[in-house]
NUZAMI-394672 format. One record per atom (N, C-alpha, C): residue in one letter; x, y, z. Coordinates in steps of 0.05 Angstrom, whole numbers, plus 5000, padded with zeros to 4 digits. Layout:
<nodes>
AXYZ
...
</nodes>
This chain:
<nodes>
X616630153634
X617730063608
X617030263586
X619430243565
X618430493540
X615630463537
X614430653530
X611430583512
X608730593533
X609630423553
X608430413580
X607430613588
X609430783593
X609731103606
X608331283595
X607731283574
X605531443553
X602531333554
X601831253564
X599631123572
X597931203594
X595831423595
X594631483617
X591831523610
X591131513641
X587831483642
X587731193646
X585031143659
X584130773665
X582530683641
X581930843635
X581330633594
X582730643580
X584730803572
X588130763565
X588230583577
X589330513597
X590630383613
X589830113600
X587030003608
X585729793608
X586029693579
X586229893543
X586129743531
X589429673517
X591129853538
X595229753535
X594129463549
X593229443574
X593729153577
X591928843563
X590129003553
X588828813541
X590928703511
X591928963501
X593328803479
X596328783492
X596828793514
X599428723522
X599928333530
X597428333541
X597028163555
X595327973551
X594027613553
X592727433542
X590227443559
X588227463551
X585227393569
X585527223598
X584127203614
X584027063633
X586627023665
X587827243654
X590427283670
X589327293698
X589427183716
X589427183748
X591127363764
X592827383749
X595027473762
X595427883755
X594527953730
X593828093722
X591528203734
X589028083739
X586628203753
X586428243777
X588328163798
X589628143822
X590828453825
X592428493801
X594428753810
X591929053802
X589928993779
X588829123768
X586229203796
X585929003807
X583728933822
X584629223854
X586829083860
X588129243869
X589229533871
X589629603859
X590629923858
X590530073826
X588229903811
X586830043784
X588729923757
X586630003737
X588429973713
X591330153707
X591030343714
X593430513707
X594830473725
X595630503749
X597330433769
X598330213766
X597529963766
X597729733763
X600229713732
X599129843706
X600429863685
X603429983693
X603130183701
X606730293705
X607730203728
X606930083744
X608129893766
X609529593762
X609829543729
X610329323724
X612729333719
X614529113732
X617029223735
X618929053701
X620329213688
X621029093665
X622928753673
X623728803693
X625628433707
X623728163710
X621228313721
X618528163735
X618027903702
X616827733715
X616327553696
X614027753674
X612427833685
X609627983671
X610428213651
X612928303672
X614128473645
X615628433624
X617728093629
X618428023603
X615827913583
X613727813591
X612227703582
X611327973555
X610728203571
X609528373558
X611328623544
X614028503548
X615928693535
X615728563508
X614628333498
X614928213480
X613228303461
X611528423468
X608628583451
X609028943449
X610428993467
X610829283470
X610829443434
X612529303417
X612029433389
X608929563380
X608329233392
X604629223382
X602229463399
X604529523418
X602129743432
X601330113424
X599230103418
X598530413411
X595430423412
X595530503435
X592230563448
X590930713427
X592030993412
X590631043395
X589431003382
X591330753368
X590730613338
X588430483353
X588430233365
X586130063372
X583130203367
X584430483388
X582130653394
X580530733366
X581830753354
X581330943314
X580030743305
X581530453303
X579630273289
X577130143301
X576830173335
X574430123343
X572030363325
X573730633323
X571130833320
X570330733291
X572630673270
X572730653242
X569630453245
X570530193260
X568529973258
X565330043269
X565530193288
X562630343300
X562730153328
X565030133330
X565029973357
X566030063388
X565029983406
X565830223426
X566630143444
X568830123466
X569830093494
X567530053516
X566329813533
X566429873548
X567229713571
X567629913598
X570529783621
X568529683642
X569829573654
X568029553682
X567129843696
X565329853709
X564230113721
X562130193697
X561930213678
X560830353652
X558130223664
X556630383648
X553030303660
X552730063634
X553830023610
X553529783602
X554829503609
X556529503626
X558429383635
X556529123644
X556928863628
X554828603644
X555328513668
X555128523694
X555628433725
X556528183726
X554827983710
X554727753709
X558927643702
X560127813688
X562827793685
X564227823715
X563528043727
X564428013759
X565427793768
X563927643760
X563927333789
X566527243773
X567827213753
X569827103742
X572427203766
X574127013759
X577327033778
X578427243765
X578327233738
X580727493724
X578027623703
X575727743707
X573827853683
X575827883663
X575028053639
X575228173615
X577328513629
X579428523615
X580128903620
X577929023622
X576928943596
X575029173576
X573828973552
X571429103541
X570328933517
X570229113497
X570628973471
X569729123446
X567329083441
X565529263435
X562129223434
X561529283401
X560229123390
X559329233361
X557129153356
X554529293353
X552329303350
X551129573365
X547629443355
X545729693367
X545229613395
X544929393399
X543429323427
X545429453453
X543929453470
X545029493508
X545829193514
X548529113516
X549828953530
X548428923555
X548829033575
X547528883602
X545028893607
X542929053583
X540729033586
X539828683571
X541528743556
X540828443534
X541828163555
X544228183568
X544727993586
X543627873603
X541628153627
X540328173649
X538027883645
X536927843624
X535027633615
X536527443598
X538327173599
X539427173568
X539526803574
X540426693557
X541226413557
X543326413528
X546026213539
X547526203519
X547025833510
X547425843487
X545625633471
X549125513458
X550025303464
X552225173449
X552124863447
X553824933434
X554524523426
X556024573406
X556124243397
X557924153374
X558324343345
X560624353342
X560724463311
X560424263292
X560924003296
X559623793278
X556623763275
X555123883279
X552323853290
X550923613279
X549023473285
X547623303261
X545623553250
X543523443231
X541623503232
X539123563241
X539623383270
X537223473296
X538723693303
X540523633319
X541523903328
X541724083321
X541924083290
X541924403287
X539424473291
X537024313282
X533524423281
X533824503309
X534124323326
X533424333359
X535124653370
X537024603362
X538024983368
X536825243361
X536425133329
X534925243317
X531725463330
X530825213342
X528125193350
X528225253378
X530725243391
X531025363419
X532225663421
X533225783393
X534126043388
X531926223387
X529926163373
X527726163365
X525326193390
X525325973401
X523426033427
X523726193453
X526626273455
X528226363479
X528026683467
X528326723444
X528726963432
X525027103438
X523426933431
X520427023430
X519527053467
X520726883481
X520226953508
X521827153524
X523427313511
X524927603513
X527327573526
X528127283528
X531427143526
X532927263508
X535427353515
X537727513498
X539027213480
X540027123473
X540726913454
X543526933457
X545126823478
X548526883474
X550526523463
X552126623443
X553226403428
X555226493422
X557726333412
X559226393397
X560326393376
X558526393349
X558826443326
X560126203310
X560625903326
X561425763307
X559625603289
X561325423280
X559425363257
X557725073271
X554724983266
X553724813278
X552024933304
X551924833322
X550124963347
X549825223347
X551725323347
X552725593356
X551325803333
X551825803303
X550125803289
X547725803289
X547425533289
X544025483287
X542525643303
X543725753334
X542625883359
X541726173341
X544026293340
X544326503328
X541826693305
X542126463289
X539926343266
X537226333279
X536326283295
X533326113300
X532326493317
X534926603335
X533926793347
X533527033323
X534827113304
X535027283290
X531627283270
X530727043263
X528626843251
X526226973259
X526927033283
X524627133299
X524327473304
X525827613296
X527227883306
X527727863330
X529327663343
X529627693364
X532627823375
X533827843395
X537127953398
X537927733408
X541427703389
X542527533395
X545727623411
X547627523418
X550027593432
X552227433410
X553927553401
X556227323392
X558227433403
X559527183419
X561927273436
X564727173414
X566127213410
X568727213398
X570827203403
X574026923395
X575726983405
X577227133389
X577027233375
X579127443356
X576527663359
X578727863345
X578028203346
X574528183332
X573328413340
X571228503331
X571928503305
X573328573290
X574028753259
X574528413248
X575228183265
X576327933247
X572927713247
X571427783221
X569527533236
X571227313228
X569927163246
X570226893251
X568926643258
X568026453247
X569126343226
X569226513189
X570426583173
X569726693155
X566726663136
X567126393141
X564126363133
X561326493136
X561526553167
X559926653186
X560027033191
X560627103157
X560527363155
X558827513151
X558227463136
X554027513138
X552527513157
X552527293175
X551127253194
X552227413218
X554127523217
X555027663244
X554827883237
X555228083205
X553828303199
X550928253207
X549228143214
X546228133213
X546028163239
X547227943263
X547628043293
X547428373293
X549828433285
X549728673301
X547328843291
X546028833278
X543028953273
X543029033298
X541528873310
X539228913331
X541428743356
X542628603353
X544328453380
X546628653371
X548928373384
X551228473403
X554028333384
X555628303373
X558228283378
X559628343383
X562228153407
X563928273428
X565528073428
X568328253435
X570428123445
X572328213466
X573828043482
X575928173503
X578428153491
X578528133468
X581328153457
X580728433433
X583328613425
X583228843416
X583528803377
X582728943371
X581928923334
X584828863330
X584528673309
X586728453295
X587228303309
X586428223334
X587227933343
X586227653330
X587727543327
X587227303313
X586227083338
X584226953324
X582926663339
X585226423346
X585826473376
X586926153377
X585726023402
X587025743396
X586025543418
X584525653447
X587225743459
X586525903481
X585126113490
X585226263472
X582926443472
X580626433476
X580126153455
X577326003450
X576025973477
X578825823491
X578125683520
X577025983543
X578326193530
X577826463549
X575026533548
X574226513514
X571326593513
X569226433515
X569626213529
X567626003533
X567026093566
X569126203585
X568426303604
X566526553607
X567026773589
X564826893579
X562426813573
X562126683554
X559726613552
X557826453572
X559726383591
X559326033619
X557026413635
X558526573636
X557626823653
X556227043651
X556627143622
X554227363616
X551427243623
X550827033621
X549026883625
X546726823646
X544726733653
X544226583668
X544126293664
X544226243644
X543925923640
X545625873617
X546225593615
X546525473589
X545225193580
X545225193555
X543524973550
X546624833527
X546424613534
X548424363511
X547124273491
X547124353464
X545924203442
X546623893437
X548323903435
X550223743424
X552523713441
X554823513436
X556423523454
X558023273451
X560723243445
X561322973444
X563122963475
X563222723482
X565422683514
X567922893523
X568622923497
X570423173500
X570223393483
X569623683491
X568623833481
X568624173498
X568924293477
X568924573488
X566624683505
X564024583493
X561524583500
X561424453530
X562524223539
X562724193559
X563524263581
X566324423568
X567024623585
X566024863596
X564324903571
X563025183583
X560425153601
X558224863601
X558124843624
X559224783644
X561524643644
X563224503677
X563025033686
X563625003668
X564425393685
X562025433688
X559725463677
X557225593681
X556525493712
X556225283710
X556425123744
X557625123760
X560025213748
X562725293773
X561325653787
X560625753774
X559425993774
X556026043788
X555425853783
X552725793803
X550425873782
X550425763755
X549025863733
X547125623730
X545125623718
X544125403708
X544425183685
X544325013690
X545624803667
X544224633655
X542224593629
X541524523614
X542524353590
X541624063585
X542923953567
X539923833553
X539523833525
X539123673498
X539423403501
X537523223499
X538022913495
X538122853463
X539822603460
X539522553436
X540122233430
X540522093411
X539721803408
X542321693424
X542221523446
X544021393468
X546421293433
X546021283420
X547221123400
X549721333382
X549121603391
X550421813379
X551521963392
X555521983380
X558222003399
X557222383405
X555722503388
X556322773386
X553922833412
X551922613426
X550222683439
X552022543479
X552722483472
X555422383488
X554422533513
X556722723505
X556822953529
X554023013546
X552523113531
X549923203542
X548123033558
X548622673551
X548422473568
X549722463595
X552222493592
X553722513615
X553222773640
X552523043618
X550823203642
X549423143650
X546923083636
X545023013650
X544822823679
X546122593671
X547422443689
X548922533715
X550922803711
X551922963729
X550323123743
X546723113741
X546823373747
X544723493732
X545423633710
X544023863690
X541323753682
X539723973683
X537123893674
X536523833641
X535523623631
X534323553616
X532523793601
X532823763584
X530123983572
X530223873539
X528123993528
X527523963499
X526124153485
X525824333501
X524724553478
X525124833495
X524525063479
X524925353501
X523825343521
X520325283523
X518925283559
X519925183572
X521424903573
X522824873591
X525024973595
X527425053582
X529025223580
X527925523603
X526725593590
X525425783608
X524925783641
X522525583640
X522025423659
X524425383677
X526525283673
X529325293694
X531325533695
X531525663675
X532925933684
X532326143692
X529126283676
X528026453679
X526726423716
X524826693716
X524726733739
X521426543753
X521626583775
X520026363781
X516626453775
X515826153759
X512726233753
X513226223725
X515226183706
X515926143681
X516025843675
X513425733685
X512125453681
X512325353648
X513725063639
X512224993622
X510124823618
X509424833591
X505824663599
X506624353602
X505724303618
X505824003616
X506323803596
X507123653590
X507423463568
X506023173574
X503123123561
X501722883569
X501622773544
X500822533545
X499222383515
X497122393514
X495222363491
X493122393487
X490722273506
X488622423517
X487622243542
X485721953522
X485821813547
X483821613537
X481421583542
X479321443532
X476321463555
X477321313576
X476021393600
X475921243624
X478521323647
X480721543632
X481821683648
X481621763673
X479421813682
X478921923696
X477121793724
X476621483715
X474121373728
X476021313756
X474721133769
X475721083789
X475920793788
X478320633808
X479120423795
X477620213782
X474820173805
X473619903789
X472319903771
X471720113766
X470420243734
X471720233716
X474820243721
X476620183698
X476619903702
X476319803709
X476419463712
X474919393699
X472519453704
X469919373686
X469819463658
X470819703656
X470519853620
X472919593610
X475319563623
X477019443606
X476219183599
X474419013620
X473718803618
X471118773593
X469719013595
X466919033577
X468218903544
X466218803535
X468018773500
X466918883482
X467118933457
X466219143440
X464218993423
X463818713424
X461718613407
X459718483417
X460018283435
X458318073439
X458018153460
X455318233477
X455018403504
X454718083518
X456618203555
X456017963574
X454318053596
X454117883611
X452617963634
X454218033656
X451818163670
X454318243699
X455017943706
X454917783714
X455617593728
X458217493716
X458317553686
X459717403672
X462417613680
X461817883676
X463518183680
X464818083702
X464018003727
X464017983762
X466717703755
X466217483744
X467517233743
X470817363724
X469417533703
X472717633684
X474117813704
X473018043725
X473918283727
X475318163766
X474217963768
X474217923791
X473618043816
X471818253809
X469618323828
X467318273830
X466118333853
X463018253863
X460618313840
X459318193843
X456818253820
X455418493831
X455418653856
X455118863866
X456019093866
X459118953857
X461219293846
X461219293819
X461019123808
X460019163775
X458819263767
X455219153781
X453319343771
X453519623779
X454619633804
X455720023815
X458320133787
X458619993788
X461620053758
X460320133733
X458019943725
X456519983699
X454220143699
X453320203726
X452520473724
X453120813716
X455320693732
X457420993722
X458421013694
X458720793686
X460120763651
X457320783646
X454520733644
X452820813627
X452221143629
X452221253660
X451721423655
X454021593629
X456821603639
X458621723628
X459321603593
X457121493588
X456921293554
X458721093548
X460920983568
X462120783561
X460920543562
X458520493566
X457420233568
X455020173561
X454220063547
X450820053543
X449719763544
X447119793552
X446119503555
X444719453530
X445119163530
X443918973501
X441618673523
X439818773517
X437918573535
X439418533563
X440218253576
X441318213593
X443718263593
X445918303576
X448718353575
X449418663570
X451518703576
X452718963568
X455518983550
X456219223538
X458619263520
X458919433515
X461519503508
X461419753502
X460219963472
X460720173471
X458520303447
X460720353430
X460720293407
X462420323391
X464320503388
X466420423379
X468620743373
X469620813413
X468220723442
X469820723448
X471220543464
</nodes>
């Protein structure tokens, strides 16, 4: 096809079909997969469905240009094979052509360790803290922070990792050059500091629906894990774990009050499946590599923790004012007046018990 023909080399190649063509194409990664980007490109026959599809964009194609305003932006190409190229995209049915990269950080070095942090764009106010505070702790345990820049979870993730100097990922369905949400302009100038923003679609693409749905597969994959902030029954967020799991990734969900529609979803993972968590160690603890323990979570101990049963029998039975006798201990506790006094030995030694003439009780305060 006109235009087509002018097109050489496999990074040419790769970024004619990226703007020829819509993310996630199967059918496209099949021919590409097959006999390369460039081959694949002039083998497309103008009759073929793929070529009316993409005769329809042909105006819009000029590898140059793309190429000019990636350099304009400080942003750079890279394809599969490239040593920044993230693996973790591999396992997908149709990867990415090619990505636009904008920032300082190493893409597959930042991936190699990473967790993508999403949920609701409605967020409550827990959720945002709780993202917040999981951006934050994932970022300090040398977790790459991958999100997608919307507003609520995605945000907040973003936010909590940066908080910390830590590196974050923002994946994007429109062009590098378009932020998105506009709001979220500032904050994605600040990403690329030290992180990453990227997209599989080429500068000036505009954000739509589908797309959205493209880059949620991205993010389900650069990954090793994901964690659900938030989440109502139906949700994008959900989707991007149902893929993370389709993918053999780890799946992490946020609890939140049984009473709240936006905590929904993350109920229903859990339920399906996905591990529960509430803060980064555990987060950690299930994605990271093994021996990335978190600390236990106990309540405060009590005295007598530790005794052995009929000693707890006896401390609970002891009273704090009016001291009784063993016999009386033996008749409340319903043991022998023989295991008592063996019981209130051990509580005196260990100070839970002290004797008052013939009776015993316990010593104040405990």
């Amino acid at each position: 096809m006109t235009g087509i023909a002018t097109v050489r080399g496999e990074r040419a190649a790769r970024v004619a079909w990226a703007r020829l063509t819509e993310p996630g194409d199967s059918g496209v990664a099949a021919q590409i997969s097959a006999v390369g980007a460039e081959e694949a490109l002039h083998a497309v026959g103008a009759e073929t469905t793929l070529g009316q599809r993409m005769a329809e964009r042909l105006a819009e194609l000029d590898v140059d240009r793309d190429l000019a305003i990636a350099r304009r932006l400080g942003a750079r190409l890279v394809v599969p094979g490239d040593a920044e190229w993230p693996v973790g995209l591999d396992d997908l049915e149709a990867p990415p052509v090619c990505l636009w990269v904008l920032g300082g950080a190493r893409l597959s070095d930042v991936t190699t360790r990473s967790v993508a942090v999403v949920g609701a764009r409605a967020a409550t106010g827990y959720g945002v803290h709780v993202a917040k505070e999981l951006g934050a702790g994932l970022a300090e345990r040398g977790f790459g922070v991958v999100s997608g820049a919307a507003y609520g979870i995605d945000g907040a993730a973003h936010e909590g990792a940066l908080a910390v100097e830590g590196v974050t990922v923002a994946v994007l369905a429109c062009g590098v050059d378009r932020p998105y949400p506009s709001g979220h302009a500032g904050l994605l100038r600040r990403v690329q500091v030290d992180g990453l923003v990227i997209s599989e679609v080429p500068p000036g693409s505009a954000p739509t629906k589908w797309r959205f749905l493209s880059r949620n597969r991205m993010i389900a994959t650069l990954t090793q894990g994901t964690v659900v902030v938030e989440a109502g029954l139906r949700s994008g967020s959900r989707n991007t774990a149902r893929l993370a799991d389709d993918h053999l990734r780890v799946v992490c969900a946020v609890p939140g009050p049984v009473s709240s529609a936006v905590s929904a979803g993350c109920h229903e993972l859990v339920r399906g499946g996905a591990i529960l968590v509430t803060d980064a160690a555990e987060v950690a603890e299930a994605v990271g590599p093994i021996g990335e323990l978190a600390p236990r979570k106990e309540g405060a101990g009590q005295p007598g923790d530790d005794l052995e049963p009929n000693h707890r029998i006896v401390l609970a039975a002891l009273p704090t004012r009016k001291p009784v006798t063993t016999e009386e201990l033996a008749r409340l506790s319903g043991l022998s007046s023989t295991e008592v006094r063996g019981a209130l030995g051990a509580l005196d030694l260990a100070g839970l018990a002290r004797r008052h003439g013939e009776g015993w009780r316990r010593p104040p305060g405990r």
